[in-house]
ChimeraX commands (.cxc) that place a marker at each C-alpha (Angstrom):
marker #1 position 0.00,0.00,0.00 radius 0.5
marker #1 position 1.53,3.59,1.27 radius 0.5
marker #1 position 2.84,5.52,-2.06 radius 0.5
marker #1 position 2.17,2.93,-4.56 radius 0.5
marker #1 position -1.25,2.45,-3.42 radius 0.5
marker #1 position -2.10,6.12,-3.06 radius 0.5
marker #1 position -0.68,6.65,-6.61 radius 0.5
marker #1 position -3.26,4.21,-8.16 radius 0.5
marker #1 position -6.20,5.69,-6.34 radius 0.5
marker #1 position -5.38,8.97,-6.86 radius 0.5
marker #1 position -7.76,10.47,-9.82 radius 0.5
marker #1 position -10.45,8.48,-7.88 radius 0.5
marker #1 position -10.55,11.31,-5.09 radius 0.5
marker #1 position -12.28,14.22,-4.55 radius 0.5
marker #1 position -9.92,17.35,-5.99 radius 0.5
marker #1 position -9.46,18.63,-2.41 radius 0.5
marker #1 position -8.36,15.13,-1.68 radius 0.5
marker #1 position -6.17,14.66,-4.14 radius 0.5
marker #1 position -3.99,17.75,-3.30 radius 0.5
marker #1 position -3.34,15.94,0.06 radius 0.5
marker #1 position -2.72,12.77,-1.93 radius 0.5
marker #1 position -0.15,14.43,-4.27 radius 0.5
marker #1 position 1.66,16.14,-1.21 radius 0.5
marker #1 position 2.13,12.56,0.43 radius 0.5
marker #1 position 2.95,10.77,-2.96 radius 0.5
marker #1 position 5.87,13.82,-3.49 radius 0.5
marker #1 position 6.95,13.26,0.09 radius 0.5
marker #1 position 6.76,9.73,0.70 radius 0.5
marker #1 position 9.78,9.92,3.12 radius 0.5
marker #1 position 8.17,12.76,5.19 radius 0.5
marker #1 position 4.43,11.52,5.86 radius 0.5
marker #1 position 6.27,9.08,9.08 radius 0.5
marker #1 position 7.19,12.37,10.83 radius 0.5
marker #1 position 4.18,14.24,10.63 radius 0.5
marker #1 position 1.47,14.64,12.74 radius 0.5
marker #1 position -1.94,15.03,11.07 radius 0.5
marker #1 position -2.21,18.58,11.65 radius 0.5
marker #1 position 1.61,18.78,9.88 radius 0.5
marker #1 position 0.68,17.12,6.78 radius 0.5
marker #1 position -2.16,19.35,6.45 radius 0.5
marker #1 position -0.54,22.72,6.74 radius 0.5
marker #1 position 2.97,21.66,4.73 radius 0.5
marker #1 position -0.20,19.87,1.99 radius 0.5
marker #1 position -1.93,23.22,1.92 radius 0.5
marker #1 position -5.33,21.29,3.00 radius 0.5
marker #1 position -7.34,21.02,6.26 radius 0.5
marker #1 position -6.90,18.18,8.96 radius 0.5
marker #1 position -10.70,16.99,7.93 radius 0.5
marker #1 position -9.15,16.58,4.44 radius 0.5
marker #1 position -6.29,14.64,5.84 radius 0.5
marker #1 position -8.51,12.01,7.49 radius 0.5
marker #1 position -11.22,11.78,4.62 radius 0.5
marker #1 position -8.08,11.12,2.15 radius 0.5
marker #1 position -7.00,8.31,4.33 radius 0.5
marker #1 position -10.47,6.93,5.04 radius 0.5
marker #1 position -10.94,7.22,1.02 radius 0.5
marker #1 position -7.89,5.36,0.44 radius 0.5
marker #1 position -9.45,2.30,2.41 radius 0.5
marker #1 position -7.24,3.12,5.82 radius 0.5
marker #1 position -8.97,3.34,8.94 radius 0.5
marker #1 position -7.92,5.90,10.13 radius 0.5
marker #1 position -4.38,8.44,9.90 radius 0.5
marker #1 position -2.11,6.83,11.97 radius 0.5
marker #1 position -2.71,3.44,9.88 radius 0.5
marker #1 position -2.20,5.74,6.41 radius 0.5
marker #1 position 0.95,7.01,8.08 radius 0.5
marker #1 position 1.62,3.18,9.40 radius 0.5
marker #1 position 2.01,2.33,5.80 radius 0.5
marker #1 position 4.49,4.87,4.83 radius 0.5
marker #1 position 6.98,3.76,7.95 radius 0.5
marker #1 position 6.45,-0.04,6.55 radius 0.5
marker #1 position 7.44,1.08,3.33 radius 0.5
marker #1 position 10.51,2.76,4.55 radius 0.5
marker #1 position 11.64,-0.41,6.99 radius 0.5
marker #1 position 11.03,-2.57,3.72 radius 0.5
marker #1 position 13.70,-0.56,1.85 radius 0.5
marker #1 position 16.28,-0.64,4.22 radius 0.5
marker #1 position 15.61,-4.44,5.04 radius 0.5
marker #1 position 16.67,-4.79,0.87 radius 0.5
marker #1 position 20.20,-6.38,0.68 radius 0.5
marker #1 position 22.04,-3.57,-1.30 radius 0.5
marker #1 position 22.66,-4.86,-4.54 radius 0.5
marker #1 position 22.00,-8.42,-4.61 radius 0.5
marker #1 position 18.84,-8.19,-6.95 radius 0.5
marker #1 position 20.74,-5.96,-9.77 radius 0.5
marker #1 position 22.15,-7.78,-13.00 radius 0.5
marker #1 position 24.45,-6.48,-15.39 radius 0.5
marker #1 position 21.72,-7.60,-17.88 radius 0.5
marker #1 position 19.29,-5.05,-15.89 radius 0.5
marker #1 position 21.40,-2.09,-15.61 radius 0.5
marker #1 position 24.62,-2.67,-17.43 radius 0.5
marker #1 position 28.46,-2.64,-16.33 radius 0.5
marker #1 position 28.37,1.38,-16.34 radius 0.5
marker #1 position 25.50,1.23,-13.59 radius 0.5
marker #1 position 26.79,-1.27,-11.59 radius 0.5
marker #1 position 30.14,0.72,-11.00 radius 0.5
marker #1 position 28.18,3.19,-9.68 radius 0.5
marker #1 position 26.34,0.79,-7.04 radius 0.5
marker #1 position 30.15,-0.74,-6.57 radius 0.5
marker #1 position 31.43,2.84,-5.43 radius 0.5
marker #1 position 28.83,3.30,-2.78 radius 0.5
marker #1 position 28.83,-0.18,-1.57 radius 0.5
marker #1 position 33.05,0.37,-1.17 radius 0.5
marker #1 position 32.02,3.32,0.94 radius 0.5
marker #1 position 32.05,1.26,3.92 radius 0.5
marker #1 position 35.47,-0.43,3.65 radius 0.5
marker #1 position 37.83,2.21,4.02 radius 0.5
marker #1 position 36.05,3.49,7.46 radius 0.5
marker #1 position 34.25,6.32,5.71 radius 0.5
marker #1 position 31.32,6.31,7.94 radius 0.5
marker #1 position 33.47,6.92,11.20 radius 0.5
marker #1 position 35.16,9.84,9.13 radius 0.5
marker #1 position 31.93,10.97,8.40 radius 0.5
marker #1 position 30.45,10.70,12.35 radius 0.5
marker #1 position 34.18,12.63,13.09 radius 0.5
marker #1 position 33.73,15.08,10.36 radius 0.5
marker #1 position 30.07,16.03,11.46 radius 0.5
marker #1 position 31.27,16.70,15.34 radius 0.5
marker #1 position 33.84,19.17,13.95 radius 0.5
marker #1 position 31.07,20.94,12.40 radius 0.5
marker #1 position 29.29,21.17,15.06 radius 0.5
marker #1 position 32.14,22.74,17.14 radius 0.5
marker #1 position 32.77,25.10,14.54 radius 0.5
marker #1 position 32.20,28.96,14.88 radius 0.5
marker #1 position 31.60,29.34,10.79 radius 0.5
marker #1 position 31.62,26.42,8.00 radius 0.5
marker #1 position 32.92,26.93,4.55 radius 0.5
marker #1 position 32.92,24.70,1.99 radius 0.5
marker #1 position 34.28,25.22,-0.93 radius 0.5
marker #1 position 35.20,23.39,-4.43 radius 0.5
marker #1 position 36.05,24.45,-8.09 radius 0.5
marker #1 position 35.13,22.86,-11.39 radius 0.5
marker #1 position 32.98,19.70,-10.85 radius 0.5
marker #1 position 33.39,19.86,-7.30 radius 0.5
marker #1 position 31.82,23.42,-7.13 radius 0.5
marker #1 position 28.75,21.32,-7.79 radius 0.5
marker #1 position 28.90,19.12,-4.71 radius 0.5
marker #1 position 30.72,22.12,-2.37 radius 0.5
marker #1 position 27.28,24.29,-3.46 radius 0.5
marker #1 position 24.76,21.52,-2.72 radius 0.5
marker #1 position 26.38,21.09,0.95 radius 0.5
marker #1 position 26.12,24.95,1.58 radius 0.5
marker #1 position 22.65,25.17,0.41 radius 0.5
marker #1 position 21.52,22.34,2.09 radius 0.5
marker #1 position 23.08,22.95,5.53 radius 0.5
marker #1 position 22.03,26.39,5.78 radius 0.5
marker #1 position 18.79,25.38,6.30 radius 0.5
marker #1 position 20.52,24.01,9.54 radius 0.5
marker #1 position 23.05,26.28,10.40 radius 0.5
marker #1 position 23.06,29.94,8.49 radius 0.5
marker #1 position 26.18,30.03,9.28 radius 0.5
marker #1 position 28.02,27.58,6.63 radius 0.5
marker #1 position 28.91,30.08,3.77 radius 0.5
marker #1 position 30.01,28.82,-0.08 radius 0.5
marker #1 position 33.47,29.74,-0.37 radius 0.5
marker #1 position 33.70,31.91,-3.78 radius 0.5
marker #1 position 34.46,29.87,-7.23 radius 0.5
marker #1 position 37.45,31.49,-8.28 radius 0.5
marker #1 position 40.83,31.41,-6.92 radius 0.5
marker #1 position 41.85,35.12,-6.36 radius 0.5
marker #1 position 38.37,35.63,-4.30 radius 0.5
marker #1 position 38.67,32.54,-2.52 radius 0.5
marker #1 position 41.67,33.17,-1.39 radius 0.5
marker #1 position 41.16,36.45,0.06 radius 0.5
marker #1 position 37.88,35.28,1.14 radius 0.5
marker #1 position 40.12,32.79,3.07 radius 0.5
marker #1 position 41.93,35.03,4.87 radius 0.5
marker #1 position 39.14,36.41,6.94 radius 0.5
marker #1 position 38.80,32.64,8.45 radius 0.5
marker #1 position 39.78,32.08,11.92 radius 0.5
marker #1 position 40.88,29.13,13.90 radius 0.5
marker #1 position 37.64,28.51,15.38 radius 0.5
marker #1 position 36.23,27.98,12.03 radius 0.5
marker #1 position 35.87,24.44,9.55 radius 0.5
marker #1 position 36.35,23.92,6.28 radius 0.5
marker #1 position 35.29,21.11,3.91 radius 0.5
marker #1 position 37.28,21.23,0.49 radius 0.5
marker #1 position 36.29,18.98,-2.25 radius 0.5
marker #1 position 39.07,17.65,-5.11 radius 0.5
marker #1 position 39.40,14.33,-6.53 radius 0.5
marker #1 position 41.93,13.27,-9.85 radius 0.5
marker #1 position 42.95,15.42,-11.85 radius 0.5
marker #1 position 43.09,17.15,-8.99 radius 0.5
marker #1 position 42.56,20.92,-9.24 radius 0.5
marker #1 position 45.76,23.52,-8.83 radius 0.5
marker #1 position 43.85,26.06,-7.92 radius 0.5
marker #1 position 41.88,23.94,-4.92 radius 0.5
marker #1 position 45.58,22.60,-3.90 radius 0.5
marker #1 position 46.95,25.86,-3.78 radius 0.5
marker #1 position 44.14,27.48,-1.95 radius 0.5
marker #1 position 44.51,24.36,0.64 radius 0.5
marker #1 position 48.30,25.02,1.17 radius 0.5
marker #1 position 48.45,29.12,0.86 radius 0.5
marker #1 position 44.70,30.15,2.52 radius 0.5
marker #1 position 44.11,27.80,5.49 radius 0.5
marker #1 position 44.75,30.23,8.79 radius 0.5
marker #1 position 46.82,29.02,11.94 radius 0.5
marker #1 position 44.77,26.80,13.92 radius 0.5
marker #1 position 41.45,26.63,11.45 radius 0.5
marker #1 position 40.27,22.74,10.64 radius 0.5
marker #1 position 40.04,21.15,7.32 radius 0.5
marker #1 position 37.66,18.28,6.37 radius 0.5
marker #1 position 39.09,17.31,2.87 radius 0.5
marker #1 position 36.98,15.18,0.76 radius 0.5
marker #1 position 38.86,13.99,-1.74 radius 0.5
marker #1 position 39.65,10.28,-3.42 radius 0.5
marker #1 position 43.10,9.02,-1.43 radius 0.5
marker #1 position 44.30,9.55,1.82 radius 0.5
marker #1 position 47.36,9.82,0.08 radius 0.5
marker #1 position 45.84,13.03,-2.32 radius 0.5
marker #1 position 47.51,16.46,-2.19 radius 0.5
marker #1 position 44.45,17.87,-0.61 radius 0.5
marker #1 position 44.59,15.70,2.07 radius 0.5
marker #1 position 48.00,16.22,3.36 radius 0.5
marker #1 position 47.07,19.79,4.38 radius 0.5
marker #1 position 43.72,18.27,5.58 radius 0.5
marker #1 position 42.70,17.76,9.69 radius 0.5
marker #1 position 40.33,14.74,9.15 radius 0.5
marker #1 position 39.95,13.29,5.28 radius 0.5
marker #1 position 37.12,11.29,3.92 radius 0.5
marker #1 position 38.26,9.32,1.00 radius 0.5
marker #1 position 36.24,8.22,-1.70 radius 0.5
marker #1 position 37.49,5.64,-3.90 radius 0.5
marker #1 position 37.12,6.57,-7.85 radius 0.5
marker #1 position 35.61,4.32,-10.59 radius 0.5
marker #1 position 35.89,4.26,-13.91 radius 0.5
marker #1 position 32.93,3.64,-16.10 radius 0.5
marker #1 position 33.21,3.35,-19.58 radius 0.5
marker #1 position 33.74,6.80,-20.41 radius 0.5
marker #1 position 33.66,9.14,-17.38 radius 0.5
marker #1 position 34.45,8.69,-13.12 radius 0.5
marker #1 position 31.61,8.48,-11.67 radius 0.5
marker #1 position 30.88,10.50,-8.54 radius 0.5
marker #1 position 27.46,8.26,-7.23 radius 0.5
marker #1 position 30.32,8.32,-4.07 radius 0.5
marker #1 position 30.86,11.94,-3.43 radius 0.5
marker #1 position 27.14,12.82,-3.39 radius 0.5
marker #1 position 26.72,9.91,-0.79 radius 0.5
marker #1 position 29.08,11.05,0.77 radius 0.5
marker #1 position 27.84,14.42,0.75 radius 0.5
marker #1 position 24.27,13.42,1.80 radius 0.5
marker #1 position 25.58,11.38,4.78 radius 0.5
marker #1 position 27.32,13.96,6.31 radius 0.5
marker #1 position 24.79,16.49,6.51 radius 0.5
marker #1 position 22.53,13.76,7.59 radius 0.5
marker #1 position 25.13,13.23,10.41 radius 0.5
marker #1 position 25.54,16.85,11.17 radius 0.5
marker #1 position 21.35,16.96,11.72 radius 0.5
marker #1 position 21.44,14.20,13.27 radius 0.5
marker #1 position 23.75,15.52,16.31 radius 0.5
marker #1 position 20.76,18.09,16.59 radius 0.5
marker #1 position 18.09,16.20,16.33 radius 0.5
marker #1 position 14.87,17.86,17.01 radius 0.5
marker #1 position 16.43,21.45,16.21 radius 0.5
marker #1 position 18.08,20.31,12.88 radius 0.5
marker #1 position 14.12,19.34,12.04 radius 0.5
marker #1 position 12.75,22.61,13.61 radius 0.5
marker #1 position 15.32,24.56,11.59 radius 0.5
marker #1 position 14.63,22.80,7.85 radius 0.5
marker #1 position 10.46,23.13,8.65 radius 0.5
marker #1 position 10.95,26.81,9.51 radius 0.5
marker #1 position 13.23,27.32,5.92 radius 0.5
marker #1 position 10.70,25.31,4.40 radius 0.5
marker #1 position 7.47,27.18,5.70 radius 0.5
marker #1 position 9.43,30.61,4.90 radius 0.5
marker #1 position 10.22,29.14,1.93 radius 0.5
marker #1 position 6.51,28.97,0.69 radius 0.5
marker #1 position 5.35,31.99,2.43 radius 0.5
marker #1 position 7.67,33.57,-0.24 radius 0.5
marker #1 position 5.52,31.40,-2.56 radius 0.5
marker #1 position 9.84,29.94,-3.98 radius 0.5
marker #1 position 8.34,26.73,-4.71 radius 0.5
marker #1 position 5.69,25.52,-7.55 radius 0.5
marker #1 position 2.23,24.08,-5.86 radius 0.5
marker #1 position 0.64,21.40,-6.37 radius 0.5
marker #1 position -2.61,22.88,-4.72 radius 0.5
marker #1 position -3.81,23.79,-8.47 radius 0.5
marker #1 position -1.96,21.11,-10.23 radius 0.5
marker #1 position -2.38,17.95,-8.32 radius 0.5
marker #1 position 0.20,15.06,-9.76 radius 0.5
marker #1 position -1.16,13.11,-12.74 radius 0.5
marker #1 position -1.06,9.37,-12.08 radius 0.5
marker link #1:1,2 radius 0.2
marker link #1:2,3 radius 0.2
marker link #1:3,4 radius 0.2
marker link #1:4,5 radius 0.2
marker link #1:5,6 radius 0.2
marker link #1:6,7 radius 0.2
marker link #1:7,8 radius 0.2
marker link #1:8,9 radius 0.2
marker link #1:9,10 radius 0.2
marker link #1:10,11 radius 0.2
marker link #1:11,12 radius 0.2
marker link #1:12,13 radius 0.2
marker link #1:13,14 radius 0.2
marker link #1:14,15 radius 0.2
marker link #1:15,16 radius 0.2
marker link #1:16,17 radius 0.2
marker link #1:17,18 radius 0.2
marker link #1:18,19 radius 0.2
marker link #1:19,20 radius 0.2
marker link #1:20,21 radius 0.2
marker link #1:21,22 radius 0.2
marker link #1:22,23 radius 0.2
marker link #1:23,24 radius 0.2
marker link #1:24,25 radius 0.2
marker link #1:25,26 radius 0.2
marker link #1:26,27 radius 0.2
marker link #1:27,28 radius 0.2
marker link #1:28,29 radius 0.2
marker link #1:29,30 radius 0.2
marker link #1:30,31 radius 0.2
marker link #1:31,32 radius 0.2
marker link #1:32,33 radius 0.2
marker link #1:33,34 radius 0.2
marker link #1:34,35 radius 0.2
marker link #1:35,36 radius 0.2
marker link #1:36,37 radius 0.2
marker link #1:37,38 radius 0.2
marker link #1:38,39 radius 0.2
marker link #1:39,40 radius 0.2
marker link #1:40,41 radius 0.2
marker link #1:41,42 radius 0.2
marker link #1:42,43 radius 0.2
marker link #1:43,44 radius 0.2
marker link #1:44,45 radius 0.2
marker link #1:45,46 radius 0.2
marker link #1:46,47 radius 0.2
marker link #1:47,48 radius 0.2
marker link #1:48,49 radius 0.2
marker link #1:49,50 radius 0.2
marker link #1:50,51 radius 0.2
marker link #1:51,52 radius 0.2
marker link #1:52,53 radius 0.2
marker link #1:53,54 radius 0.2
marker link #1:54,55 radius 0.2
marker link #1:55,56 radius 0.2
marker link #1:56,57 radius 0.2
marker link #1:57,58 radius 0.2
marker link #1:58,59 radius 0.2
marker link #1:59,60 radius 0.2
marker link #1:60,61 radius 0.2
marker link #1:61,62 radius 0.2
marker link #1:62,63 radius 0.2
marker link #1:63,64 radius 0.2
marker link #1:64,65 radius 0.2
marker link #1:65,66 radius 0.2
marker link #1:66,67 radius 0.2
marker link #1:67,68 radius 0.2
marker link #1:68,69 radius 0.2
marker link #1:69,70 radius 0.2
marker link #1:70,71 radius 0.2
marker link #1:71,72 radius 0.2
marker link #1:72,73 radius 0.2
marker link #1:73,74 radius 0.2
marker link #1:74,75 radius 0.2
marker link #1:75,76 radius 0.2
marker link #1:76,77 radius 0.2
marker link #1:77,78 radius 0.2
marker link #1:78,79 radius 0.2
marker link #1:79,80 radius 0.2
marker link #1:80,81 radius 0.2
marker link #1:81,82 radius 0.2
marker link #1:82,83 radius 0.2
marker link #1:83,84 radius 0.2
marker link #1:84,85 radius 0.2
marker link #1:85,86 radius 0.2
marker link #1:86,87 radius 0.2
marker link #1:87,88 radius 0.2
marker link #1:88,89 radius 0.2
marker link #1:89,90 radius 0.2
marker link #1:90,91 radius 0.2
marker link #1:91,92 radius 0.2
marker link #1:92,93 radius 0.2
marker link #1:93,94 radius 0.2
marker link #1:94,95 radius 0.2
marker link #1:95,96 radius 0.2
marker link #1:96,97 radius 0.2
marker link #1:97,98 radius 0.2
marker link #1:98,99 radius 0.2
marker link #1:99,100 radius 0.2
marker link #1:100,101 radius 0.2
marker link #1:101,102 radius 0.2
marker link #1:102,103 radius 0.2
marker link #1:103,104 radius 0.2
marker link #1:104,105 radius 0.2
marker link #1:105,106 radius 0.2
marker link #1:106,107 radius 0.2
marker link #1:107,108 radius 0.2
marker link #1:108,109 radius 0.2
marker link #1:109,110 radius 0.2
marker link #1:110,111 radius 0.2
marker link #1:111,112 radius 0.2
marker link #1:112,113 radius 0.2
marker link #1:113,114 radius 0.2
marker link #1:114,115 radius 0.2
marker link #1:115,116 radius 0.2
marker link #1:116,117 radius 0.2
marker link #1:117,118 radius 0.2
marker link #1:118,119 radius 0.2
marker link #1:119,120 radius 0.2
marker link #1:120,121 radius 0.2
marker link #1:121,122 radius 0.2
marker link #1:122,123 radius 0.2
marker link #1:123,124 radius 0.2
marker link #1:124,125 radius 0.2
marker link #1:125,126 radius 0.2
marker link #1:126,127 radius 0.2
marker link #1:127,128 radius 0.2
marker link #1:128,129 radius 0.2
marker link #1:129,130 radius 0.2
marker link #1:130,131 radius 0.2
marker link #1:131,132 radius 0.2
marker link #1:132,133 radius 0.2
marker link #1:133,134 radius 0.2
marker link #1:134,135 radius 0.2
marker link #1:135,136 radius 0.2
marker link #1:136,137 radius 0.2
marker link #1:137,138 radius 0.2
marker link #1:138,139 radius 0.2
marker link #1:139,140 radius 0.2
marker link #1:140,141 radius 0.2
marker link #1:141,142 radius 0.2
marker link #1:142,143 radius 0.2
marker link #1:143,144 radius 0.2
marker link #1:144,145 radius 0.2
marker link #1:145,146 radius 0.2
marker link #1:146,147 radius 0.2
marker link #1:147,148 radius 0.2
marker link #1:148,149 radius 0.2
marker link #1:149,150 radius 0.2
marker link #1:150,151 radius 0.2
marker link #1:151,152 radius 0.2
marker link #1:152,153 radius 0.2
marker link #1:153,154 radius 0.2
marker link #1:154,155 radius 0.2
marker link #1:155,156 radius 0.2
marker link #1:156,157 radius 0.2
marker link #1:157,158 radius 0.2
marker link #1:158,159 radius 0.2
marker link #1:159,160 radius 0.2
marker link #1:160,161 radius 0.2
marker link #1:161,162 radius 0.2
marker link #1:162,163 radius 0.2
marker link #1:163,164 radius 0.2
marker link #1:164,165 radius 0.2
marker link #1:165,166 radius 0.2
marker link #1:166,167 radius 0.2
marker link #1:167,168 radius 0.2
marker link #1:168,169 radius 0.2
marker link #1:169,170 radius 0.2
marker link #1:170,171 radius 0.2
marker link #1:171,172 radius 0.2
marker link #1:172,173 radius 0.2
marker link #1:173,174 radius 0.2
marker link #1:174,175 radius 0.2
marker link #1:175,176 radius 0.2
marker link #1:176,177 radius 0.2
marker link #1:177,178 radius 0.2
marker link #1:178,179 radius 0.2
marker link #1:179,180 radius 0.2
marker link #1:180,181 radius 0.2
marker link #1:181,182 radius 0.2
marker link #1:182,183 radius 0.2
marker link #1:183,184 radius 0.2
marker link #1:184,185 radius 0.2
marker link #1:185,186 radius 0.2
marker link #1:186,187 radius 0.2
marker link #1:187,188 radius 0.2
marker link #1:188,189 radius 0.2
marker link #1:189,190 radius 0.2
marker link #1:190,191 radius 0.2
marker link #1:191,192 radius 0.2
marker link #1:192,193 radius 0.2
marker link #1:193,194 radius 0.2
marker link #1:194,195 radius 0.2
marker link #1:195,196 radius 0.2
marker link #1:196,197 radius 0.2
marker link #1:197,198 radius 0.2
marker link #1:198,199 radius 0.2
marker link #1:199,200 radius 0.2
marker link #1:200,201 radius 0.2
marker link #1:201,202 radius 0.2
marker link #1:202,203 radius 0.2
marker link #1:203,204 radius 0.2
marker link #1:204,205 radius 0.2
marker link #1:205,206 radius 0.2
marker link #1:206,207 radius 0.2
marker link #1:207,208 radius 0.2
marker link #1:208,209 radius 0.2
marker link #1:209,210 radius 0.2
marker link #1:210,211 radius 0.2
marker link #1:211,212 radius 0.2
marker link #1:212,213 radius 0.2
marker link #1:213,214 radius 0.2
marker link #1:214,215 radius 0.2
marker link #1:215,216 radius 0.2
marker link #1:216,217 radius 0.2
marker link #1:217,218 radius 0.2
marker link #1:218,219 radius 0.2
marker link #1:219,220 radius 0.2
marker link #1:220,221 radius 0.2
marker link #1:221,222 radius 0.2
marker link #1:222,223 radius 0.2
marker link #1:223,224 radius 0.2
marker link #1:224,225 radius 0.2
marker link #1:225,226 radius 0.2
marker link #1:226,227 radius 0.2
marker link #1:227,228 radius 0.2
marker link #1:228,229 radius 0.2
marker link #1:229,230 radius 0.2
marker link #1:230,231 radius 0.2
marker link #1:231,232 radius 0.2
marker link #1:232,233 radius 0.2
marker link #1:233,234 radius 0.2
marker link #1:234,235 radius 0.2
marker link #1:235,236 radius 0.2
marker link #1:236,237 radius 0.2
marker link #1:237,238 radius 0.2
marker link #1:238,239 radius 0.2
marker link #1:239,240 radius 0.2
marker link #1:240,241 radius 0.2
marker link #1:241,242 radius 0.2
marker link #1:242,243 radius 0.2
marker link #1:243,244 radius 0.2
marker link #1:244,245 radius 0.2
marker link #1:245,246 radius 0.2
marker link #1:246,247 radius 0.2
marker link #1:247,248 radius 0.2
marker link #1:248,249 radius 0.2
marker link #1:249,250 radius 0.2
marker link #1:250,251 radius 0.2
marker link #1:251,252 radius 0.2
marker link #1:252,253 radius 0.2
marker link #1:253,254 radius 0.2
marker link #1:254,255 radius 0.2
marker link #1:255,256 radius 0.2
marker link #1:256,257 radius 0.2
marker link #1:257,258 radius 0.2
marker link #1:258,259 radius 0.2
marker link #1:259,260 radius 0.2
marker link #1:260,261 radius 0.2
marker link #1:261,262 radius 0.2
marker link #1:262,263 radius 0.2
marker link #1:263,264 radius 0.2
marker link #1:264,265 radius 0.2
marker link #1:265,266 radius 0.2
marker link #1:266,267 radius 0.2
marker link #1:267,268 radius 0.2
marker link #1:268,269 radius 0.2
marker link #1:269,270 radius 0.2
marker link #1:270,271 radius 0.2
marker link #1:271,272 radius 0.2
marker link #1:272,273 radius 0.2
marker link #1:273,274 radius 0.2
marker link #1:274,275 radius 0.2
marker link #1:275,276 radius 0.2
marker link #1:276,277 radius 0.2
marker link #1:277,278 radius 0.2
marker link #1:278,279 radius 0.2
marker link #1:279,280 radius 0.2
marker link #1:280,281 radius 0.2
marker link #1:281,282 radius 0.2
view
C-alpha cells in the first residue's frame, strides 16, 4: 500500500483530496514524521481533508495511512544492497556506480563521516568550498546545511576571491574542500596558501594519500571508478548526503525545527511551484 497504493487511487478522489494525496505521494519519506495537523498545513489542506483522504484510500484511520508509509521505509532498508541488480538489468556502467557506494564502507568512511560532522558542530563558521565539478557538490552542501546552520557560507568559485575570502577565516572555524583526480591547482593551492593558523580542514577527496589531504585535519576518502567513459561521482554525493545527515542528526529535534521553519518561509515567499492547483497526474 503507502505511495504505490495512493498513486493508483489517486484520480479516484475528490480534488481537495487529491492535493493531500499528491503532497504525500511527493513526500513519501516525510508523511512518518508528521502529525496530522503537519501534513495538512505543509499539503496546503485542512486536517478533515487529511482524514477523509485516508479513510478514502481504504485506511482506517491516519495513523494506519501514516503506518504504511513507515512499513514502506523499513522494507527498503531491510533490501540487501545490490544483490537483486544484473548487469543484464542495468549494465556494467551502472553497476560501478552501485560498486562505489557499496566500497564506501570499507575504508572506514562512515566513522570519518560521524568525526567530520562533530567538527562541524564545534565550529564557529563552516565553509565549503570546491572548483570545477566539485563546485557542484561544495554548493549543494552549503545550500543544504544552511537550512541548519546559516552560518556555513560557499566559499567563492574562483581562486583570487577565494583566497582572500580565506583570509578572513579564523581558527575557530571548519572547512570542507572537495578535489578528486585530476586534482585541481587552484583547490591545492588554496589548501596550502589560505588555510589560517589553527582553522580545521575536512578534505573530501579520493586518497588519503591526495595532495588535498595532506594539508587536511580529518579526510574522507572516496574511492574513484571508472565507467566506460567518465568517473563516476554516485560516491561523493553519498558522501555528501551522509554527512549532513550526520551533522542533523547531532541536533536532532532542532536540525528538524530549523529545515520546517526554511521550508514554511520558503513557501510563504511562494519559492516553490504548488501542487494545490496542479495535483500530480497518475
Amino acid at each position: 500500500m503507502s505511495r504505490a497504493h495512493t498513486l493508483a487511487h489517486l484520480n479516484q478522489l475528490p480534488r481537495t483530496q487529491q492535493r493531500a494525496a499528491a503532497f504525500a505521494i511527493r513526500h513519501s519519506t516525510d508523511i512518518p514524521f508528521l502529525t496530522v495537523r503537519e501534513f495538512a498545513t505543509a499539503a496546503g489542506v485542512t486536517p478533515s481533508t487529511v482524514i477523509r483522504m485516508a479513510a478514502a484510500l481504504g485506511y482506517p484511520d491516519y495513523r494506519s495511512f501514516r503506518a504504511s508509509f513507515q512499513a514502506q521505509i523499513k522494507t527498503q532498508l531491510d533490501m540487501p544492497a545490490t544483490a537483486t541488480w544484473s548487469k543484464q538489468q542495468l549494465g556494467e556502467s551502472h553497476l560501478g556506480q552501485f560498486k562505489q557506494i557499496e566500497r564506501l564502507t570499507e575504508h572506514g568512511v562512515p566513522e570519518q563521516i560521524e568525526k567530520a560532522a562533530r567538527l562541524m558542530m564545534d565550529a564557529s563558521q563552516i565553509h565549503v568550498g570546491g572548483f570545477r565539478s566539485a563546485y557542484s557538490f561544495a554548493h549543494y552542501l552549503a545550500y543544504m546545511g544552511k537550512m541548519v546552520n546559516p552560518l556555513i557560507q560557499l566559499i567563492p568559485n574562483a581562486f583570487p576571491l577565494a583566497l582572500d575570502y580565506l583570509q578572513m577565516t579564523t581558527d575557530e572555524d571548519v572547512l570542507i574542500l572537495f578535489s578528486v583526480a585530476p586534482y585541481t591547482t587552484q583547490m591545492i593551492e588554496l589548501a596550502n596558501r589560505g588555510i589560517q593558523p589553527g582553522a580545521k580542514m575536512i578534505a573530501i577527496t579520493d586518497s588519503l594519500n591526495s595532495p588535498l589531504a595532506r594539508s587536511a585535519t580529518l579526510t574522507i576518502a572516496v574511492e574513484q571508478m571508472q565507467l566506460q567513459y567518465i568517473n563516476t561521482m554516485a560516491g561523493t554525493l553519498a558522501v555528501t548526503e551522509l554527512l549532513l545527515e550526520a551533522y542533523c542528526g547531532l541536533q536532532e529535534r532542532a536540525a528538524r525545527r530549523r529545515i520546517q521553519q526554511f521550508r514554511d518561509q520558503q513557501h510563504r515567499k511562494q519559492s516553490y511551484w504548488s501542487d494545490r492547483e496542479y495535483p500530480v497526474a497518475q
